[in-house]
C-alpha positions in Angstrom: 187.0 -130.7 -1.6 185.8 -134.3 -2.4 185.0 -136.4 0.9 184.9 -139.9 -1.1 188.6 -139.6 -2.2 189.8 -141.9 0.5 187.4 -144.5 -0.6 187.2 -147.3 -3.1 185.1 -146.9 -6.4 183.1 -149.6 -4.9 182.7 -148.7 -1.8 181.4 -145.2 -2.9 178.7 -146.9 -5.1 177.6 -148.7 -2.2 177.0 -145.8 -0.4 175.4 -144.1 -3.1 172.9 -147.0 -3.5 172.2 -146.6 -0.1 171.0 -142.8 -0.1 168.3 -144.1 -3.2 166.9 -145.5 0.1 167.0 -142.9 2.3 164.0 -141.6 3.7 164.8 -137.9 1.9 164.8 -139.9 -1.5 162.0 -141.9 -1.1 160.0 -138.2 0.3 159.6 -137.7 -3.7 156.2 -139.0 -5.3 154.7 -139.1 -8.7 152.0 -136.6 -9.4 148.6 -138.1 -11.0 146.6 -135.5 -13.0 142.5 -136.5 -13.0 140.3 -136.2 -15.4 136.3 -136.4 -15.3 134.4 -136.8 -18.2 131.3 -135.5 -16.3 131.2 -133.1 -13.3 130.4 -134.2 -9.8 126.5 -131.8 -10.1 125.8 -134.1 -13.4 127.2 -137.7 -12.4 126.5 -137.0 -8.8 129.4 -138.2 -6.7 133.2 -137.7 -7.7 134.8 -140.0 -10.0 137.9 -140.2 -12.2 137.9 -141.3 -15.4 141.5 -140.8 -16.6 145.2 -140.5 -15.1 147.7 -138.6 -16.9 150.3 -136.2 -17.1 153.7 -136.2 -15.9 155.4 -134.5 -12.7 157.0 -134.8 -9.7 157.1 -133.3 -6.1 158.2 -133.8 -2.4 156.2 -134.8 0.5 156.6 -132.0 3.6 155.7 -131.9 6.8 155.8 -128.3 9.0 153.5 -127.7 11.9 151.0 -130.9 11.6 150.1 -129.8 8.3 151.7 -131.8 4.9 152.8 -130.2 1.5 153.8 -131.4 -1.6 156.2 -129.0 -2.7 156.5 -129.1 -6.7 157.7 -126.8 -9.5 155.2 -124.2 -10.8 155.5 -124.8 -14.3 154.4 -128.7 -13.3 150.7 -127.1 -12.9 150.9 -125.0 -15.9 147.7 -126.2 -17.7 146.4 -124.8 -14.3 148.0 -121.4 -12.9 148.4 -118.7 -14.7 150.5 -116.0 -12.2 148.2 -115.7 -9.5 145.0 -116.9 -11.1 144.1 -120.5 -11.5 141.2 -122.6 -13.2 141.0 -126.2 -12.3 138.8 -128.6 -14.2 137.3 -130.1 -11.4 137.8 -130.3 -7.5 140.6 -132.7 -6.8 142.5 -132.5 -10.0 146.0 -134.1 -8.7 146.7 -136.6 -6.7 149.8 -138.3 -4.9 150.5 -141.6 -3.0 150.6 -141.6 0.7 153.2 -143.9 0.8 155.8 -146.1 -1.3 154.2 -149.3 -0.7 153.2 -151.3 -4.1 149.8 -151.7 -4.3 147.1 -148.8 -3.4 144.3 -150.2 -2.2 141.9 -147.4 -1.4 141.5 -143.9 -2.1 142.9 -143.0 1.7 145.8 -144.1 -0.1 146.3 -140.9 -1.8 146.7 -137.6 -0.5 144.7 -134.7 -2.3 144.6 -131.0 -2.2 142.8 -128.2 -0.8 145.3 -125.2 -1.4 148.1 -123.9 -2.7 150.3 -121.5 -1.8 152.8 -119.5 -4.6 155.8 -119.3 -2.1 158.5 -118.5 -5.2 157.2 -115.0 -4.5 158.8 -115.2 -1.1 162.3 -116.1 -3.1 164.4 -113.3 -4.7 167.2 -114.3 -6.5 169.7 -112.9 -9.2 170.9 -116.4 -11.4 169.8 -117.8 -14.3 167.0 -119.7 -13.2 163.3 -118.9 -12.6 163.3 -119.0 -8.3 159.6 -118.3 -8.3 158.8 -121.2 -9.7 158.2 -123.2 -6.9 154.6 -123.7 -5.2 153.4 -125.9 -2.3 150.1 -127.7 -2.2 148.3 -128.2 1.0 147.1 -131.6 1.3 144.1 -132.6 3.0 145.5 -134.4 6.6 146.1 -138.4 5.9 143.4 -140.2 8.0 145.4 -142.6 11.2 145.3 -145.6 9.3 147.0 -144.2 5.7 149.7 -141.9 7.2 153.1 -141.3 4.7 155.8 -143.1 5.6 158.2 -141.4 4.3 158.9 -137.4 4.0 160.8 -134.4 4.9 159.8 -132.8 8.6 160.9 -129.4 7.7 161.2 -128.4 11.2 164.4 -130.4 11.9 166.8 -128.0 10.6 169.5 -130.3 11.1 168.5 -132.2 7.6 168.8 -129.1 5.4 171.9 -128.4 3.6 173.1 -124.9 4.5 174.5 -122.7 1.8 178.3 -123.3 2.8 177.5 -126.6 2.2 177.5 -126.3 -1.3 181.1 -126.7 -3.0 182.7 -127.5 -6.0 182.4 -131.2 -7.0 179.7 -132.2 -4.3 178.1 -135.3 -4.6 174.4 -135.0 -5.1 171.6 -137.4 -6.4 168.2 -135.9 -7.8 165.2 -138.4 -7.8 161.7 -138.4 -9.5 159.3 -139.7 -12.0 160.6 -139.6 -15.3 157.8 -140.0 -18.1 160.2 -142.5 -19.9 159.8 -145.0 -17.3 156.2 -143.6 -15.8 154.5 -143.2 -18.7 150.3 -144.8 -19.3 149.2 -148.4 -21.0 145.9 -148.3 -22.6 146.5 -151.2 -24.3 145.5 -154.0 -21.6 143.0 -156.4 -20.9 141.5 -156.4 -17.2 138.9 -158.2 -16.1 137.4 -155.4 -14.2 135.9 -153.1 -17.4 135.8 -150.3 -15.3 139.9 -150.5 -15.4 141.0 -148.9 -19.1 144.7 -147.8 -18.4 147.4 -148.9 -16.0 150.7 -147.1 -15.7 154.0 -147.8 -13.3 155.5 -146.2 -10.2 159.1 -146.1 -11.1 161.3 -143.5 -8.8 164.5 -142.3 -10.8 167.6 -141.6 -9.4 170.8 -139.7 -11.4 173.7 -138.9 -9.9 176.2 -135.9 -10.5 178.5 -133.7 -8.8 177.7 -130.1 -8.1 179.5 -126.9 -10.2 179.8 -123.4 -8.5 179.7 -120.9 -10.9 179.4 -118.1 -8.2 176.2 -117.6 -8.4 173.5 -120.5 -7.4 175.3 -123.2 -8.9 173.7 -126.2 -10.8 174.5 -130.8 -10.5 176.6 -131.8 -13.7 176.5 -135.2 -14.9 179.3 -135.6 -17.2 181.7 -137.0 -15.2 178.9 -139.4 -13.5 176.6 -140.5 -16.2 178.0 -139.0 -18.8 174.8 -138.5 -21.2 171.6 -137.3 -19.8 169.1 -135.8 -22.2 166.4 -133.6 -21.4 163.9 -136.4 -22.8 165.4 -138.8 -20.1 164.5 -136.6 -17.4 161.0 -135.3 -18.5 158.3 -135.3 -15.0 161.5 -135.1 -12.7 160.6 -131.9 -12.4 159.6 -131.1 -8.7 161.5 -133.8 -7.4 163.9 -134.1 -4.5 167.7 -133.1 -4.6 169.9 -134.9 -1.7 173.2 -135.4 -1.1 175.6 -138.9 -0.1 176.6 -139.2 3.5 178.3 -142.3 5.0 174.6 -143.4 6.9 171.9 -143.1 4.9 169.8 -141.6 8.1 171.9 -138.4 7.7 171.5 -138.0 4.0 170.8 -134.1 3.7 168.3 -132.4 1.8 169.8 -130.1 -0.9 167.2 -129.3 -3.0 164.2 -129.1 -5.5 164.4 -130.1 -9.7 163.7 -127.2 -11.4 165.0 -128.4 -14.6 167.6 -130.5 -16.6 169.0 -132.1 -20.0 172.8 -131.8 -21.6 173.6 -133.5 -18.5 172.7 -130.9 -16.6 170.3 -130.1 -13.3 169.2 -126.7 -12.2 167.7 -126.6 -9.3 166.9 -124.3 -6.2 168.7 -125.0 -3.1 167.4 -125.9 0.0 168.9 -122.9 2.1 166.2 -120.8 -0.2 163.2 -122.9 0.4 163.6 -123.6 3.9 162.4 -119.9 3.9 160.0 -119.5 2.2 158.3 -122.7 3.2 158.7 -121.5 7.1 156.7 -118.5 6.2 154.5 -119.6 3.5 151.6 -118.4 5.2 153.3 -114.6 3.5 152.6 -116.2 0.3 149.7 -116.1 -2.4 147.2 -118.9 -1.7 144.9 -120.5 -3.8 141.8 -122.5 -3.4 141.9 -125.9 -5.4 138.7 -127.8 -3.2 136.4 -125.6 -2.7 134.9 -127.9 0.5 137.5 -126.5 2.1 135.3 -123.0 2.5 132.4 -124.9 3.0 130.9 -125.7 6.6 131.1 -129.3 7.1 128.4 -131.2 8.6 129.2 -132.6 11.7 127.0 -135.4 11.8 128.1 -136.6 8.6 132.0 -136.2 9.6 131.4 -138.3 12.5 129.9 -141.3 10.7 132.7 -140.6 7.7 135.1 -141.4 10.9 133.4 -144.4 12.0 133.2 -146.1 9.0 136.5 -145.6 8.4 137.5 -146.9 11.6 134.8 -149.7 10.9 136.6 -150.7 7.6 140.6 -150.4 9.2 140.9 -150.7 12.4 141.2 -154.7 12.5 
């Protein structure tokens, strides 16, 4: 069944436009990799020296606590199964919102665990289910909160397995490298600045094929020639279906992987699970502040200088 049949070519594209600006396509951000060249014991406070890398995820939000859900394989030069070794304590970052122009490190939101929830999925298809993670993010202070992502609680925004028949129309979004990737090549008057890059979300989209088992987003009859080069560092990112408001656009999945105009992806009816009951999964520790006791004297003048600098 194809619910645009009734509709003009053009009026379909408009709606389609319109679900690019959804708030479940715009829950997607870029992932930033960082790199010190010395440790915080040597240079004595934390600072990043380079961005790079390539991947993409999706900003969630389930019992006052925010995720960025993201493929496994995205952190590969990280994880290994269950075991990980990160080269230094806040190695990847992602925006708090879609505005322009960061401004401020409380711009970013940064981890403190992950958990391995693709344990909690068991599938038979042709596509790796476990690999699928979700990092716990360090809360956003009141000034820098996200403006955009998926509350995972309201049910009503998750596309149920029935939901999924032949010839669907779905979009998937992310950061392709292609149109993402780093400049070192520019002059800044600021030395301290050596690289730039752009924030470019992607969006593609296709029509979902059931082939009885979990099914995968052709783009053949949509696009007609997507390339697994075009489509590099979407992995992670959102899939989402077209509705006739874009305030009911449904969230139908995550970007496993794709090329030969093709997407494979997990489906949202599978994570739903697993993130509800992450807390059954395999976690790992990425900052390890988060095990150490805090002072509280120095939290409560971290708060009032923060309040001192944005609340104007």
């Amino acid at each position: 069944m194809n619910k645009f049949k009734k509709y003009r070519a053009s009026q379909v594209e408009k709606l389609i436009k319109k679900s690019y600006q959804s708030n479940i396509a715009r829950s997607s951000r870029r992932i930033f990799f960082n790199d010190l060249f010395e440790s915080v014991e040597k240079r004595g406070y934390w600072h990043s020296d380079i961005w790079s890398g390539m991947g993409s995820g999706i900003l969630i939000k389930f019992k006052n606590t925010f995720f960025l859900m993201t493929a496994q394989h995205v952190l590969k030069d990280y994880i290994k199964g269950k075991e990980a070794n990160f080269p230094n304590e806040s190695p990847f970052w992602a925006e708090v919102s879609n505005q322009a122009n960061p401004e401020s490190l409380y711009d970013y939101l940064m981890p403190k665990k992950i958990w391995l929830i693709g344990e909690l999925i068991n599938t038979d298809d042709i596509i790796d289910t476990s690999d699928v993670l979700l990092i716990e993010l360090y809360y956003p202070k009141p000034f820098h909160m996200p403006d955009n992502f998926i509350n995972i609680e309201n049910n009503k925004i998750i596309s149920k397995k029935e939901d999924f028949y032949e010839r669907r129309v779905l979009s998937i979004s992310g950061f392709p490298f292609e149109k993402n990737s780093f400049d070192w090549d520019i002059e800044h008057p600021n030395p301290i600045i050596t690289h730039s890059t752009t924030i470019q979300r992607h969006h593609i989209i296709g029509v979902f094929i059931d082939d009885k088992k979990l099914g995968y987003i052709s783009f053949k009859y949509t696009n007609g020639d997507i390339q697994h080069k075009n489509v590099v560092g979407m992995s992670g990112g959102i899939v989402y279906d077209v509705q006739n408001k874009a305030n009911q656009t449904k969230f139908c999945g995550m970007i496993l992987t794709a090329g030969n105009n093709t997407c494979r992806f997990i489906p949202s009816y599978l994570l739903y699970d697993a993130i509800i009951n992450y807390k059954s999964s395999t976690s790992i520790i990425v900052d390890p502040a988060e095990n150490e006791i805090q002072d509280p004297k120095k939290i409560m003048e971290h708060i009032k200088n923060y309040l001192k600098e944005f609340s104007h």
